[in-house]
C-alpha positions as a Markdown table, in Angstrom:
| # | Residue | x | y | z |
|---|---|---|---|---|
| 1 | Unk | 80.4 | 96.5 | 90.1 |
| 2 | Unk | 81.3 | 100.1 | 91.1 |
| 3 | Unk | 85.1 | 100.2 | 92.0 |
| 4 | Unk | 84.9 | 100.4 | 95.6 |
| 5 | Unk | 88.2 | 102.4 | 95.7 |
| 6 | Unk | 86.5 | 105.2 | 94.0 |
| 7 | Unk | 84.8 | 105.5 | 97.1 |
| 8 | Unk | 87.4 | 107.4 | 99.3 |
| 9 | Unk | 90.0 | 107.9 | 97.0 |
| 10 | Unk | 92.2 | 110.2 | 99.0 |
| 11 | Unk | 93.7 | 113.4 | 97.7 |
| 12 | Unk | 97.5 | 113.5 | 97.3 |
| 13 | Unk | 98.0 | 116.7 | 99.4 |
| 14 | Unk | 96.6 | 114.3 | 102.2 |
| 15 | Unk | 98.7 | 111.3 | 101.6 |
| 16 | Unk | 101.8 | 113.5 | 101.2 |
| 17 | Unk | 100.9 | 115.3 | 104.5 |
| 18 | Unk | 101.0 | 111.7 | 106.4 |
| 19 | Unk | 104.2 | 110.9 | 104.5 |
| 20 | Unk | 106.3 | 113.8 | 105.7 |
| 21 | Unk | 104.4 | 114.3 | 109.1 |
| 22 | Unk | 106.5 | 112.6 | 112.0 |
| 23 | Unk | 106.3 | 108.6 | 112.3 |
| 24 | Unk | 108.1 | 107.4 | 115.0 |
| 25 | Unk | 110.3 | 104.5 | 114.3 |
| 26 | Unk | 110.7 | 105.3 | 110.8 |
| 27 | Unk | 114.0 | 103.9 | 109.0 |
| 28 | Unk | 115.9 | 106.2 | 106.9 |
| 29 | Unk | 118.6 | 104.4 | 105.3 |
| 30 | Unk | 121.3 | 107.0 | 103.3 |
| 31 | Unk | 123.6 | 105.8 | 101.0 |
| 32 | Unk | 126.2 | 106.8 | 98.8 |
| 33 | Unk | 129.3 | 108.8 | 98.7 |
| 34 | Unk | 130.6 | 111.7 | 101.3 |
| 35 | Unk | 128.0 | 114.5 | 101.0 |
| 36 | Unk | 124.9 | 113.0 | 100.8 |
| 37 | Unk | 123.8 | 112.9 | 104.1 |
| 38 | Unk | 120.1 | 113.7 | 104.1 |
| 39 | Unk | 120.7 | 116.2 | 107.4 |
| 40 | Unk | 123.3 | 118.5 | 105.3 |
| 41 | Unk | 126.2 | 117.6 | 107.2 |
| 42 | Unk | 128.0 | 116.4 | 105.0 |
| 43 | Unk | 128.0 | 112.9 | 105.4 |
| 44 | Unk | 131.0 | 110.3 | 105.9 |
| 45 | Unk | 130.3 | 108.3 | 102.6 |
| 46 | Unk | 129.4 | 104.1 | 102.8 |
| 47 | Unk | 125.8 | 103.3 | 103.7 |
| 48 | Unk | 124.3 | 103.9 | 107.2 |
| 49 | Unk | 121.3 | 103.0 | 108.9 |
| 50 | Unk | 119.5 | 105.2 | 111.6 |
| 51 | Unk | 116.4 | 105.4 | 113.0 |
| 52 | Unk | 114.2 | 108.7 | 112.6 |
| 53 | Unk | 111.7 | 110.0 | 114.8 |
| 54 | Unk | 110.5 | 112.0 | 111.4 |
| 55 | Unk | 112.2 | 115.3 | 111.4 |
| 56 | Unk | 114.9 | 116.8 | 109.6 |
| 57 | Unk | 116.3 | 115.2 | 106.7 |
| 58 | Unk | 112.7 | 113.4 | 105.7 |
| 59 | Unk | 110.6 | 113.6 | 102.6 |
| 60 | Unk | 110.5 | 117.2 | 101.6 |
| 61 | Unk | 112.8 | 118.4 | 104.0 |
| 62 | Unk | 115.7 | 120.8 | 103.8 |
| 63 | Unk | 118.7 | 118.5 | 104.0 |
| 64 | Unk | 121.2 | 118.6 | 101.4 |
| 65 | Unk | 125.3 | 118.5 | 100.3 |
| 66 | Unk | 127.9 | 121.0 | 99.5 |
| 67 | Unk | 127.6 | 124.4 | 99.6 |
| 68 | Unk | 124.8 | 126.3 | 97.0 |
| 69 | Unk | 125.2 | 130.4 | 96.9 |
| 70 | Unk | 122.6 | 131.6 | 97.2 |
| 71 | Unk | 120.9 | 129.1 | 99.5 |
| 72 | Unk | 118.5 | 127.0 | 97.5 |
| 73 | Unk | 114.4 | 127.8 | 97.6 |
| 74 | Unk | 112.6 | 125.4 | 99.3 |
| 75 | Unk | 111.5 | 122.7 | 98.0 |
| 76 | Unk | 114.7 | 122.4 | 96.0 |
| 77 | Unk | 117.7 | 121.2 | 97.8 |
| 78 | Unk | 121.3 | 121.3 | 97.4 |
| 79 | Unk | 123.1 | 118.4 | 95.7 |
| 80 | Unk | 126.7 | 118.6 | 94.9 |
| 81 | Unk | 127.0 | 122.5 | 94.7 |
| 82 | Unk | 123.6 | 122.9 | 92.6 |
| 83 | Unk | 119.9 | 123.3 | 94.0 |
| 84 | Unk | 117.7 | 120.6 | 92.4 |
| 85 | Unk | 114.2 | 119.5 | 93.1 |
| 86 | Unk | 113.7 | 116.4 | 95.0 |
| 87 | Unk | 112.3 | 113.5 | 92.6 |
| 88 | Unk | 110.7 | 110.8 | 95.4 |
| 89 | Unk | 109.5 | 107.3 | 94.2 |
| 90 | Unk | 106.8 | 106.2 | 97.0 |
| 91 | Unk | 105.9 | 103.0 | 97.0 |
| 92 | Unk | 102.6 | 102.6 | 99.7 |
| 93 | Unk | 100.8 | 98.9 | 100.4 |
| 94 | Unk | 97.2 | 99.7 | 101.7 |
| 95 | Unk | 95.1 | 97.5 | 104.7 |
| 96 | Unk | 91.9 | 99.4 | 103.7 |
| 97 | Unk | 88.3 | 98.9 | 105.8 |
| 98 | Unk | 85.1 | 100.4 | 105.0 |
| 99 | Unk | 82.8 | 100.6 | 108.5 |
| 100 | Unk | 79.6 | 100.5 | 106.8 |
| 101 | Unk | 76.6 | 100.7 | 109.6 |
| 102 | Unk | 75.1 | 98.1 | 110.8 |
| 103 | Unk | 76.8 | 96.1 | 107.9 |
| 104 | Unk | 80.6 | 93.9 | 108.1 |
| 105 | Unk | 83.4 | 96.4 | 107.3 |
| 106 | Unk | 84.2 | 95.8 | 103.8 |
| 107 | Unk | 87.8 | 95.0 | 103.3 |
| 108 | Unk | 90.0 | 95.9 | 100.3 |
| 109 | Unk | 93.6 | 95.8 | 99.6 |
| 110 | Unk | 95.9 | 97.6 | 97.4 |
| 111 | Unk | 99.8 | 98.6 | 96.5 |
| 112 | Unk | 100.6 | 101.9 | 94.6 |
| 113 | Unk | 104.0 | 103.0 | 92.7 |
| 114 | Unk | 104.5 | 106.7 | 91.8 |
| 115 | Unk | 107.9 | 108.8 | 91.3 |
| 116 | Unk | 107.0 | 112.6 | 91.5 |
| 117 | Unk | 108.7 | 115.8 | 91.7 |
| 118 | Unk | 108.8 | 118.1 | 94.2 |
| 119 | Unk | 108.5 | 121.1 | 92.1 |
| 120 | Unk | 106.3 | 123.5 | 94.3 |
| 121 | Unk | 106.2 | 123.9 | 97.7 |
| 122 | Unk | 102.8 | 122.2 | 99.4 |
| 123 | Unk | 101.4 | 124.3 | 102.3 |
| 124 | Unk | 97.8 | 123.9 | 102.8 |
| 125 | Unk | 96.2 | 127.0 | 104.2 |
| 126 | Unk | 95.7 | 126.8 | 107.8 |
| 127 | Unk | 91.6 | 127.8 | 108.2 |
| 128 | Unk | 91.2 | 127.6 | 112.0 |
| 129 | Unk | 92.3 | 125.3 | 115.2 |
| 130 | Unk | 91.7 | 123.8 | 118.3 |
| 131 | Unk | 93.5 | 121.5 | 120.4 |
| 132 | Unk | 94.7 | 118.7 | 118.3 |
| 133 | Unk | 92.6 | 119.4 | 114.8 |
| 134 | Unk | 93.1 | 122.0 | 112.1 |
| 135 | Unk | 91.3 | 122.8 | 109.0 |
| 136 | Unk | 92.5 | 123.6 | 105.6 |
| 137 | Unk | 91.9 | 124.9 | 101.9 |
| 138 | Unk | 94.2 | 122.3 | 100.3 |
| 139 | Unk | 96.5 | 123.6 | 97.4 |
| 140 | Unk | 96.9 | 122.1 | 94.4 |
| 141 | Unk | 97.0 | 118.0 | 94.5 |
| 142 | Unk | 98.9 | 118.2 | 90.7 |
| 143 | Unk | 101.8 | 120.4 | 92.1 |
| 144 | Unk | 104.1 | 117.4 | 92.1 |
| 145 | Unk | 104.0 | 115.8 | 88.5 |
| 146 | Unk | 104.1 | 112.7 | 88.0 |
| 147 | Unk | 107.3 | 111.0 | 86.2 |
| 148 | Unk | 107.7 | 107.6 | 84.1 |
| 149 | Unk | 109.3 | 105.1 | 86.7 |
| 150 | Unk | 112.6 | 104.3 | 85.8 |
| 151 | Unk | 113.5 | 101.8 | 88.3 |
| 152 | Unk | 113.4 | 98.6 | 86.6 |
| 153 | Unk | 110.9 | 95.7 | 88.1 |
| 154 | Unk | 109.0 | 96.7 | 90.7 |
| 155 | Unk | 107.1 | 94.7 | 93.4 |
| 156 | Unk | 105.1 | 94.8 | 96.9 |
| 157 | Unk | 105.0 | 91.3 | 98.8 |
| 158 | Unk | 103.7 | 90.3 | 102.3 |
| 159 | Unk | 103.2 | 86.6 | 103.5 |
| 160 | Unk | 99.6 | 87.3 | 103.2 |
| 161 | Unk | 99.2 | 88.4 | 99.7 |
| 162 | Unk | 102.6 | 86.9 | 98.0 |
| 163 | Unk | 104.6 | 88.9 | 95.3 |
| 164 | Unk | 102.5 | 92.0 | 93.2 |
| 165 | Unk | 104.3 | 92.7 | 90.4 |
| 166 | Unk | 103.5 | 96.9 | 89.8 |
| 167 | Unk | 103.9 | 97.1 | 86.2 |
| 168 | Unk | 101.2 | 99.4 | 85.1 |
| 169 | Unk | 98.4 | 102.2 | 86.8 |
| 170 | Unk | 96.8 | 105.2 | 86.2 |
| 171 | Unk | 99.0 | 107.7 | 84.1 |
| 172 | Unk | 103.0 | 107.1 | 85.0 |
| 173 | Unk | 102.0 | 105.7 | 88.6 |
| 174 | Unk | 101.8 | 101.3 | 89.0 |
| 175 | Unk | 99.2 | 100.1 | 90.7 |
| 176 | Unk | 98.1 | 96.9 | 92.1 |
| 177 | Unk | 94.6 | 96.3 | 93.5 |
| 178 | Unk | 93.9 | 92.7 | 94.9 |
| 179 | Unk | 90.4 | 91.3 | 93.2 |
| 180 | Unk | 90.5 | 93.8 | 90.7 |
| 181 | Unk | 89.4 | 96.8 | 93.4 |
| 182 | Unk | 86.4 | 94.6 | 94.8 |
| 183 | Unk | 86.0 | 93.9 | 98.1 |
| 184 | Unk | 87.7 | 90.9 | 99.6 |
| 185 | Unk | 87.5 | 88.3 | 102.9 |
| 186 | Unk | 88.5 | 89.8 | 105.9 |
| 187 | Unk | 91.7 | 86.5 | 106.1 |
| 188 | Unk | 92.7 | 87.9 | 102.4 |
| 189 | Unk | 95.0 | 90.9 | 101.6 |
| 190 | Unk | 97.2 | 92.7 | 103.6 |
| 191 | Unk | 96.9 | 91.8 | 107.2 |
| 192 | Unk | 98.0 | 93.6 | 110.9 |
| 193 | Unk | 101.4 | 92.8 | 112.0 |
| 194 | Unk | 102.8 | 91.4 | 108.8 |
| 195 | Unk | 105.8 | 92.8 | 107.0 |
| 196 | Unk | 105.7 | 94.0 | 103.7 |
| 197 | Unk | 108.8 | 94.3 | 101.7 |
| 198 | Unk | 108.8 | 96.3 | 99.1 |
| 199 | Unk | 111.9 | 95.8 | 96.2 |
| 200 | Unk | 112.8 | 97.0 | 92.6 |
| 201 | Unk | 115.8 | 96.2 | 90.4 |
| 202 | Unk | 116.8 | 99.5 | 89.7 |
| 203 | Unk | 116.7 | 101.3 | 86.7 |
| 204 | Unk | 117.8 | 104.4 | 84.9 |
| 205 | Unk | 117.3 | 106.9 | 87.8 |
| 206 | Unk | 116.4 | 104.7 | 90.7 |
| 207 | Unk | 119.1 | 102.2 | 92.3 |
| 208 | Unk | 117.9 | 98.6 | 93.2 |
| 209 | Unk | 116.2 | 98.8 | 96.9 |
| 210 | Unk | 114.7 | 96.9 | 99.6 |
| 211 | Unk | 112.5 | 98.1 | 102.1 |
| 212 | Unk | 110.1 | 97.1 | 104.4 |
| 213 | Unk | 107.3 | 98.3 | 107.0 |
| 214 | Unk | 104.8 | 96.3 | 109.0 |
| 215 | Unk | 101.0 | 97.1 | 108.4 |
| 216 | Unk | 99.9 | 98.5 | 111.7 |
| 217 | Unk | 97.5 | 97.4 | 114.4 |
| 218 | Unk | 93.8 | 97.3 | 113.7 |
| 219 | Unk | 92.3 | 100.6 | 115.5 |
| 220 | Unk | 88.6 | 99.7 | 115.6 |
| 221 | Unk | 87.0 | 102.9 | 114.0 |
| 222 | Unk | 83.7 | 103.0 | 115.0 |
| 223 | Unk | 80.6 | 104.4 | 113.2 |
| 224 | Unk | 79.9 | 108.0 | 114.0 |
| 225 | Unk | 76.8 | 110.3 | 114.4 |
| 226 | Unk | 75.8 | 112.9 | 111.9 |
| 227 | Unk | 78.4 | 115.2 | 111.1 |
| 228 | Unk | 77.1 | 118.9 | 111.2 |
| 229 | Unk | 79.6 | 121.5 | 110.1 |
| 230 | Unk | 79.7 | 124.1 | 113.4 |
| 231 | Unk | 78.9 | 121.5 | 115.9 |
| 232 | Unk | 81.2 | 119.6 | 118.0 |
| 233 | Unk | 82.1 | 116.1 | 116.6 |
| 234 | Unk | 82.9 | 112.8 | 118.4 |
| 235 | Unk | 85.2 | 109.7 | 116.8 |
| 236 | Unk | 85.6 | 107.1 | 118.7 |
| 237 | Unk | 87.5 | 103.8 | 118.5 |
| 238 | Unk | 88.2 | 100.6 | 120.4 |
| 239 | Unk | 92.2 | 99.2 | 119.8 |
| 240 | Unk | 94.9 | 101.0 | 118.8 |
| 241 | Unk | 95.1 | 104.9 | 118.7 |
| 242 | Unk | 95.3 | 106.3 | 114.8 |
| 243 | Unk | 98.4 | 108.3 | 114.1 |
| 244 | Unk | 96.3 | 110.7 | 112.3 |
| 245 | Unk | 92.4 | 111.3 | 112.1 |
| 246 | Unk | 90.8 | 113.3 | 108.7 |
| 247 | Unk | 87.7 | 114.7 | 107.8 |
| 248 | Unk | 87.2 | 115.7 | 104.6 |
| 249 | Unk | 83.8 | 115.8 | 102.2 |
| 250 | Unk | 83.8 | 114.4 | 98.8 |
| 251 | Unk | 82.4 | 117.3 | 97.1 |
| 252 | Unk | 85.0 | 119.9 | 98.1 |
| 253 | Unk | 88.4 | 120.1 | 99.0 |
| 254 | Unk | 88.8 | 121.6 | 102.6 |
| 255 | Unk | 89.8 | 119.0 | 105.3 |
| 256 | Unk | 90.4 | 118.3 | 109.0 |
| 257 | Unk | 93.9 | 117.0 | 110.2 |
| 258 | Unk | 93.7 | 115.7 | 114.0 |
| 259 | Unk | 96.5 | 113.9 | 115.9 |
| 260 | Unk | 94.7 | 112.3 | 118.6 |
| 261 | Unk | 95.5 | 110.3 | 121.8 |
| 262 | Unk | 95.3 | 107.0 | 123.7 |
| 263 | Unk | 92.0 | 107.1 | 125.2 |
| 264 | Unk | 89.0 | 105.8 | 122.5 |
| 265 | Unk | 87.8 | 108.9 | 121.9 |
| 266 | Unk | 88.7 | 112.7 | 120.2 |
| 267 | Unk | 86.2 | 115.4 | 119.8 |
| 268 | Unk | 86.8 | 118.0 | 116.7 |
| 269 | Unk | 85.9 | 121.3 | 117.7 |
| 270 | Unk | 83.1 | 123.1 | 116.6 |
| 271 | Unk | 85.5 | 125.7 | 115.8 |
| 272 | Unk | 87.4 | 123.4 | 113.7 |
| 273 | Unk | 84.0 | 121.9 | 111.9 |
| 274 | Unk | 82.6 | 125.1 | 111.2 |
| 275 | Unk | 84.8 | 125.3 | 108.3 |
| 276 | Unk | 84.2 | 122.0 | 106.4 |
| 277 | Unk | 80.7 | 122.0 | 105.2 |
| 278 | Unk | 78.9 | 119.1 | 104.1 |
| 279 | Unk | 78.7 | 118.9 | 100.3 |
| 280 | Unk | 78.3 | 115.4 | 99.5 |
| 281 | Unk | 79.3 | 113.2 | 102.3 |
| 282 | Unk | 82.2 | 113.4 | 105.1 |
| 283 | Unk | 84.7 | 110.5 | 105.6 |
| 284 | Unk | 86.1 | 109.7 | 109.0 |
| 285 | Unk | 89.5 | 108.2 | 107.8 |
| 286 | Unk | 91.8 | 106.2 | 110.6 |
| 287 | Unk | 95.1 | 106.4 | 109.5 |
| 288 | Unk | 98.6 | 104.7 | 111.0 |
| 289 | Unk | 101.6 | 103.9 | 109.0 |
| 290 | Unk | 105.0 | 101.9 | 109.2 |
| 291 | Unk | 107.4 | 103.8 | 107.0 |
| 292 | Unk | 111.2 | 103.3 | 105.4 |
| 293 | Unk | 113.3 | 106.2 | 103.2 |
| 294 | Unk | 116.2 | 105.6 | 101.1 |
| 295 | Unk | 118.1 | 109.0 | 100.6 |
| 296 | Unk | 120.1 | 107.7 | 97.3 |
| 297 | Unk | 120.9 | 111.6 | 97.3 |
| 298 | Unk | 119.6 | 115.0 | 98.7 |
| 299 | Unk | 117.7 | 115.3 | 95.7 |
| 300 | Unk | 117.2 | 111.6 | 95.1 |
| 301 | Unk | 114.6 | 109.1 | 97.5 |
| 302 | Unk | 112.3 | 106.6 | 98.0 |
| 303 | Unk | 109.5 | 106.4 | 100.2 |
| 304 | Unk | 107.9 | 102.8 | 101.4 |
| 305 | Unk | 105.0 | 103.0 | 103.5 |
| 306 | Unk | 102.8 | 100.1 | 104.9 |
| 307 | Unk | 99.4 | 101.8 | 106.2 |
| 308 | Unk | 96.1 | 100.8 | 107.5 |
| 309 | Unk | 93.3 | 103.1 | 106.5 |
| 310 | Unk | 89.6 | 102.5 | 108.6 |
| 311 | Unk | 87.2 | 104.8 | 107.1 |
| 312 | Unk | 83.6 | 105.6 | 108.2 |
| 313 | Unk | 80.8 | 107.7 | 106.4 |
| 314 | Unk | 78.7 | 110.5 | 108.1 |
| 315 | Unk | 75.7 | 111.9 | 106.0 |
């Protein structure tokens, strides 16, 4: 059978976007010695817990220690008197559902390993907006190359699915997909409300971690109408509001970013549509997340993230 996950594969400047975008209630956890405090104060050395409402001091912020002259070029950052690149391992355990028309939702599972480097700095070109959507000409999705994993084993493990060993994947990333990428019962896989913890042994340039994040509430994506690029286009949903809503067509690269509100609905702007054309099909992805860092240094991290993705298909 086709791999289902082919399907909506979603680009990496989008999955780094809902990384670094604001999450409330994410944990940043910061450890090490005095300096290393992801804000650039300084720090007071030990281990210390907060909680983050995502801004400064997240993935592919500015944050850094000691003193670099001249000031470093984002997206480097300064670690003990020298501006280095931020290397990131982000771990990410996917709730995935497929509204299908008049058909069950398919459900699929899956947990992902990569360590990358933020070598470039990622700012998709703002296209036009309205309200609470944008559109953008992405840059380049290979900016941040991928590195070998060097963190010894490494795992994802909810009550629901039990331990997944992530010990091999497409190029340098792991990857675990539950039934092989096909579809699976709705009871199996990653479930709503569960915690996921997410652990490695530590290796050669990643320290032994354990993080968690709970996979958020179902948001009851609905189906939508016809999506016509310059006209006005309505989502609509019945439980939880999204964190994030995107548009994007499989056959090009431009996409539509909208942070909606409680209330069911959203409408993207025909201002905002005009500029996403229809080449093969559009997705409607739902997104929410549950997110945890560990800032081993300024220039050192690792992102966990427990999402739910509901994605519909317009013609």
């Amino acid at each position: 059978m086709t791999d289902p996950l082919r399907l909506f594969r979603v680009p990496l400047f989008i999955l780094g976007a809902t990384l670094t975008a604001a999450c409330g209630g994410n944990t940043v956890l910061s450890a090490g010695t005095g300096g290393d405090s992801p804000s650039g104060d300084g720090g007071s050395g030990g281990s210390t817990s907060s909680m983050s409402s995502g801004g400064s001091g997240g993935v592919g912020g500015t944050g850094g220690s000691g003193v670099c002259s001249p000031e470093c070029a984002s997206p480097e950052v300064c670690d003990d008197g020298t501006c280095k690149p931020i290397t990131e391992l982000r771990l990410t355990a996917d709730d995935i559902w497929v509204i299908q028309g008049g058909m069950e939702p398919g459900h699929l599972g899956r947990a992902d390993a990569c360590a990358l480097v933020h070598v470039t700095q990622l700012k998709d070109q703002l296209l036009g907006e309205e309200g609470d959507c944008k559109a953008y000409e992405p840059s380049d999705p290979d900016a941040w190359p991928e590195i070998p994993i060097e963190a010894g084993d490494v795992s994802v493990e909810s009550p629901n699915t039990g331990l997944l060993p992530l010990v091999t994947g497409p190029g340098d990333c792991y990857q675990y997909k539950l039934a092989n990428g096909d579809y699976i019962l709705p009871e199996e896989g990653f479930q709503s409300g569960e915690t996921v913890t997410f652990a490695a042994t530590g290796g050669a340039m990643f320290p032994s971690f354990d993080l968690s994040g709970v996979i958020p509430a179902e948001m009851g994506l609905q189906d939508n109408p016809t999506y016509q690029a310059g006209q006005a286009y309505e989502i609509t949903w019945t439980g939880e509001a999204p964190q994030r809503f995107f548009l994007f067509d499989s056959g090009n690269g431009r996409y539509i970013d909208c942070t909606p509100s409680p209330g069911g609905s959203l409408t993207v702007p025909a201002s905002v549509t005009q500029y996403v054309g229809v080449v093969q099909w559009v997705k409607v992805v739902a997104y929410s997340a549950s997110t945890a860092e560990l800032h081993v240094s300024p220039s050192l991290r690792v992102t966990a993230a427990a999402r739910r993705y509901e994605i519909a298909y317009g013609d």
